[in-house]
Structure formats: structure tokens, C-alpha cells
N, C-alpha and C positions, 0 to 999 in steps of 0.2 A: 762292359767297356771294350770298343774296340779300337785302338788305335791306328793312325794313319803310316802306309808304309810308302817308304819313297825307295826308288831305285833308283841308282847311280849308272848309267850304261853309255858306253861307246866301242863302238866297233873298233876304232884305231887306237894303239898303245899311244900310252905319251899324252894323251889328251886332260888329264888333273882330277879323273874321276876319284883319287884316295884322297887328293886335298878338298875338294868338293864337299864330299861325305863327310869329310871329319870338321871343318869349316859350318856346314849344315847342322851338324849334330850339337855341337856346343851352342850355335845361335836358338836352337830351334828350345834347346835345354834350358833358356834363359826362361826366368821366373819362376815363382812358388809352387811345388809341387807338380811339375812336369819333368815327365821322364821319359828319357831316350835308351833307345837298345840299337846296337851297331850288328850288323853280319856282315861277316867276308868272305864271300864265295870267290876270290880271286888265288889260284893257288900261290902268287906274289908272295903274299901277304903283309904287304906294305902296313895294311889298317893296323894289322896288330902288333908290326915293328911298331908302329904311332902309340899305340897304347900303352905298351912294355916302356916308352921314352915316357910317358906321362905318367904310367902307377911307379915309376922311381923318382919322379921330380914331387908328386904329389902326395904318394903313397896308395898303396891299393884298392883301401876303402874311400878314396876321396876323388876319384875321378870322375863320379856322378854320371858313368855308362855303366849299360851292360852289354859284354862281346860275347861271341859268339861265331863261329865260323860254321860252314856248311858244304855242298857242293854238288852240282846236280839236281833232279830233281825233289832232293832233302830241303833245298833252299826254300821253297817254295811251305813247304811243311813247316820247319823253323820260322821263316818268316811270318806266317801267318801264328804260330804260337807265340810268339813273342809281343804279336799284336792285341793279346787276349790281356797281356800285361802291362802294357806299355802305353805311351801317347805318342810317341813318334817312332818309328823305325824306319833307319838309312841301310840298303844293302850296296852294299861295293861291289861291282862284277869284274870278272875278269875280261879282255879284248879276242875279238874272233874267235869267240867262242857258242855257237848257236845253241849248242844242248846246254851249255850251265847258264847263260843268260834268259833264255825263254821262259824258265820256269821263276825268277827272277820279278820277271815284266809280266807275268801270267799275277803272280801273288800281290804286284802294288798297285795302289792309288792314284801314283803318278810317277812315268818315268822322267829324272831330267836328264840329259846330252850335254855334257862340257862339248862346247865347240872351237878352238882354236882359233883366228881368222886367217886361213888358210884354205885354199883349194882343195887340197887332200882331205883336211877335216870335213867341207861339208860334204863332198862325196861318201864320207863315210857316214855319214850321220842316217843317210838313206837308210841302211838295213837296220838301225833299230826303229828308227818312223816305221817301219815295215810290221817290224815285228809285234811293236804297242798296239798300232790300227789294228793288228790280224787279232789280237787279244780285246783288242776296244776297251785299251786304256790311254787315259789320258798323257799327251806326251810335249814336253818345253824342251828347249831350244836355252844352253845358257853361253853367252860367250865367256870363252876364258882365257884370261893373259893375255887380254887385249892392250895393243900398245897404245900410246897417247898418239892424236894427230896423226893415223896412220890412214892412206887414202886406203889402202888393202882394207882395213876394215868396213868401211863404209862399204866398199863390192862385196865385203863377203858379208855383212846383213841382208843387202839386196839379195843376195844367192841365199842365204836363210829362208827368207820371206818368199821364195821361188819356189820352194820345198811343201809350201802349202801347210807349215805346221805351226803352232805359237813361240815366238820366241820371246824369250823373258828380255822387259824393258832392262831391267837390273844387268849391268855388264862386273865382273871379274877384271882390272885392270892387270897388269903382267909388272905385279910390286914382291920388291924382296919378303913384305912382310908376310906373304904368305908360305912359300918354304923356309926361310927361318923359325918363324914359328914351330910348324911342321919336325923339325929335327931336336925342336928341343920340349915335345910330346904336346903341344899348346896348337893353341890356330891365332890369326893374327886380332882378332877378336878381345882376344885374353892379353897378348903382348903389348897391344896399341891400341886400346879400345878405343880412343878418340880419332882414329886415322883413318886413313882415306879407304884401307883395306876393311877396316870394322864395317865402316858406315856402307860400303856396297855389299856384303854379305848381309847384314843388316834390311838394308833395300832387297834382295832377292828371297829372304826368309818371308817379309811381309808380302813380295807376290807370289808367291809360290802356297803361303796359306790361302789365301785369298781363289786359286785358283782352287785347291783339294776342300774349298766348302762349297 
């Protein structure tokens, strides 16, 4: 068994790569005998504040992950052992950071890119497209916290799709249900599984498999 590993990366802080990951994880978890393993190579360590909030709410053995932190070129090592076990593995990266990322994007499947719709995010998106192609691994484009009816968005897909990389049809709406969730160790998936935030996490799980077969 090898399991498929996904990286979380963005060169700019602030861009939602811990809710991303953790949002991923639990969708990806969904159904009979599939299992995920989380790494947090971000010295932050937001993921496993997230987790510490979920093995109190649910208890320790029932959080149906396994964590794991890393850093450097160990990430790369871990990751890849974790895949010998696992069916999915999300790593969380830390921002401007080329040595602990690289090795990161060297070990997965598929990088994805939370992208804000903003100017500064997709300038920023450049160095890890950079760094996927230079590895020749596959790399998406996800927007996140996209507003409703916002014309900014619609330029800043056009500027995606200038980039010359895939970006996922599946958008991230910029809804409370996803940091709420978030603080109380859950993703919105779990909260409001019927809601608008489920169903687009939902939508970006099915193309994002779709893409890693």
C-alpha cells in the first residue's frame, strides 16, 4: 500500500493553508476504512493547536487522524513513511520558507496553493508553481475566501489561468463556517454538513482525487 500525499503550500502567510489541510483531511477521511495522517512542518503550529482542540472535544482516540510533525529535510522522510501506512497524507507547510518547503513538494503527489483573490496572492503563488515544476510534481491552484459577486475575483482567476497552471474549478467561499469550525477543533464539514461550506470542500475533494488518479 502506498498512499497518496498532498501538500499544502503557499509562499504568503495568511493564505488558509492550516484550514485547507484540516478541511481536506476530514473530507478526504470520509467513508469505510480510509485513513488519513496529517504532518506539520510549520514551526506555527496551528495544525496541532487544531488537533489538541479536537482530541478534548472528541477525545483522543476518536479523532480518526494520525499527527505528526517534522521539519526540513525529515519532512520529506516522514511523509513518505507515513504513506507506507496510510491512504491519504496532507502536509502543512510553513510560508517563505524554501528549505522546509522543498522537501515537502519533492515527497507529494500533488501540491495545492490556497490563493486568496488578491494581487499579492497570486504573485505569490509563482515560487511554488516554481518549485513543483522544478520537482515535476503536479500542482492546483485553489481559490480561498472568495467573496460573493466580487468583480476582483473574476481578474484574479483570469491572472490564475495567466500562470499557465490548473486551477481547481471548486472555489473556497470566505464563510464563517470555516474558522468557527476551526476553533472548536472540527472543520465546517462536521459543523454544517449540509451547508454551503461542506458542499464546496466536498466539490474540491472529488477534483482533486480525480486529478491524483
Amino acid at each position: 500500500m502506498t498512499g497518496k500525499i498532498i501538500t499544502i503550500a503557499q509562499q504568503k502567510g495568511g493564505s488558509g493553508k492550516t484550514t485547507l489541510a484540516a478541511h481536506l483531511a476530514i473530507a478526504l477521511g470520509k467513508g469505510r476504512g480510509i485513513s488519513v495522517a496529517m504532518l506539520d512542518i510549520d514551526p506555527q503550529g496551528s495544525l496541532g493547536e487544531w488537533l489538541e482542540a479536537r482530541e478534548q472535544l472528541l477525545g483522543e482516540d476518536a479523532t480518526g487522524l494520525e499527527f505528526r510533525t517534522a521539519s526540513g529535510w525529515g519532512a520529506r522522510r516522514e511523509a513518505r513513511s507515513l504513506a507506507r501506512d496510510y491512504d491519504f497524507v496532507l502536509l502543512d507547510t510553513p510560508p517563505k520558507s524554501d528549505r522546509d518547503v522543498r522537501p515537502a513538494i519533492e515527497a507529494a503527489d500533488l501540491v495545492a496553493i490556497p490563493v486568496q483573490p488578491s494581487p499579492v496572492d497570486v504573485w505569490a503563488s509563482q515560487m511554488t508553481l516554481d518549485m513543483a515544476a522544478h520537482e515535476d510534481v503536479p500542482a492546483i491552484l485553489v481559490m480561498n475566501r472568495v467573496p460573493p459577486r466580487a468583480l476582483l475575483t473574476g481578474e484574479m482567476a483570469a491572472a490564475l489561468d495567466a500562470l499557465g497552471s490548473k486551477t481547481a474549478k471548486a472555489r473556497l467561499g470566505n464563510r464563517i463556517a470555516f474558522a468557527a469550525s476551526m476553533g472548536e477543533g472540527r472543520t465546517a464539514s462536521e459543523t454544517e454538513p449540509n451547508g454551503k461550506a461542506a458542499e464546496e470542500v466536498d466539490a474540491l475533494v472529488k477534483e482533486l482525487k480525480k486529478l491524483m488518479k
